[in-house]
C-alpha positions in Angstrom: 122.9 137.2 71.1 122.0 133.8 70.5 122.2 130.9 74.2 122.4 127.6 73.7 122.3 125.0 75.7 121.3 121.3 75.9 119.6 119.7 78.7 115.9 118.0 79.0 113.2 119.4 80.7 112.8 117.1 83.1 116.5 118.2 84.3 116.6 121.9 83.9 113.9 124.7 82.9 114.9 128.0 81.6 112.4 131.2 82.1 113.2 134.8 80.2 111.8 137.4 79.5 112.3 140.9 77.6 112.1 144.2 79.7 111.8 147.5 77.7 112.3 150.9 79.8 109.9 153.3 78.1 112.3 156.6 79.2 115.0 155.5 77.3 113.8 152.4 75.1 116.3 150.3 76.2 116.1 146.4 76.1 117.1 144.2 79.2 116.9 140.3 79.2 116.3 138.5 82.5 116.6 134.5 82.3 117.0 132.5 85.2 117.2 128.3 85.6 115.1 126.1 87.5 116.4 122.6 88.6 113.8 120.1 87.4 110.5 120.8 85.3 108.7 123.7 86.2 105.1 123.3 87.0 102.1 125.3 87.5 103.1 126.5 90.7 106.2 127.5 89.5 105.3 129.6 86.5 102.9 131.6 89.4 105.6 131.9 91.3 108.0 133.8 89.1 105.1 135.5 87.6 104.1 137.2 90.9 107.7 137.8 91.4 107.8 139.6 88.5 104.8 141.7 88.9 105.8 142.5 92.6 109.0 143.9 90.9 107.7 146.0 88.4 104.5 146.7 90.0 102.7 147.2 86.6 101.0 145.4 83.7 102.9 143.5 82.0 102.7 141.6 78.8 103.2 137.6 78.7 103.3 135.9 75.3 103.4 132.1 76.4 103.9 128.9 74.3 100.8 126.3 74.8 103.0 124.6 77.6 100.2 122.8 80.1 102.0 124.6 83.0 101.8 128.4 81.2 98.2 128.0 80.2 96.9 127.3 83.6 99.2 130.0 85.1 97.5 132.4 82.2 93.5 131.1 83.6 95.0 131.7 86.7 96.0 134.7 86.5 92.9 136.2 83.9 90.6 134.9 86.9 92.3 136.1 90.3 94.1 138.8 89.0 93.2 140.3 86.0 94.8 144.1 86.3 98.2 142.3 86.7 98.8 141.0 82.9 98.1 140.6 79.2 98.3 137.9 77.8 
């Protein structure tokens, strides 16, 4: 499946990620849009979200976007047992 779309980050962010179910090794896709640029806060935000919802450790693979990298520190520092990254 390919998603395109054009728009500029300072107008819209998009945020996805992959979900595997080890019983039955099925994929899911989650994406969800954010109104603006997404910042720090935000990328925490959805991040603890998503850890809430799964309650387990869970991989990240980031690009080097300002905003990811200092939710990553963030993250390695105050909550190591929730993420690798």
């Amino acid at each position: 499946m390919v998603l395109r779309e054009i728009f500029s980050r300072n107008t819209q962010t998009g945020l996805g990620f992959i979900t595997m179910t080890p019983e039955q090794r099925r994929l899911n896709f989650r994406f969800t849009i954010f109104s603006g640029a997404i910042n720090t806060k935000d990328v925490i935000f959805y991040l603890t979200e998503i850890h809430r919802h799964y309650g387990k450790k869970v991989m990240i693979v980031f690009d080097r976007l300002p905003a990811h990298l200092a939710a990553q520190n963030f993250f390695e520092r105050e909550r190591p047992d929730w993420f690798v990254f």
